[in-house]
Phi, psi and omega in degrees: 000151178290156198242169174214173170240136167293080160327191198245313148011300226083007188251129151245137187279130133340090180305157202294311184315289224294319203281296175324284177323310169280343177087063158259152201205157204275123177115345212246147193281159127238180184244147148225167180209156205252154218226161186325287174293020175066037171269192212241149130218191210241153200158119162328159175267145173283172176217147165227114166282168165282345170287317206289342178286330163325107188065057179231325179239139178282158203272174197260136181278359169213195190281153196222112176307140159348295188284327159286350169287301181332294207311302185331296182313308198294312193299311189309319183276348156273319183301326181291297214265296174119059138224203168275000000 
């Protein structure tokens, strides 16, 4: 696996393999999260526009509460995205 170094910052180059593998690209977030056994580990941010939500929820056949629409949306970006 690829190695980085700690600037005096705090700044790490992201290695090119590590950068691919996550689909990362200049501007793009990440997250960490700290995992049972106390390693880091790392994970794109979704970036989502409002275009990409357009025609993604089907249209309603009556008035729709706050939370089903939430509910709709979180279903639709797993089927597009494969994640939560």
């Amino acid at each position: 696996m690829p190695e980085a170094t700690v600037t005096s910052k705090g700044q790490v180059t992201i290695p090119l393999l590590v950068r691919e593998r996550l689909g990362l690209h200049t501007g793009s977030r990440i997250s960490f999260e700290e995992l049972p056994d106390g390693r880091i580990a790392i994970a794109p941010l979704a970036k989502f526009t409002l275009d990409e939500f357009i025609g993604c929820l089907p249209a309603p056949a009556s008035a729709r509460s706050l939370d089903e629409i939430h509910q709709a949306a979180k279903i639709a970006v797993r089927k597009k995205y494969g994640r939560s």
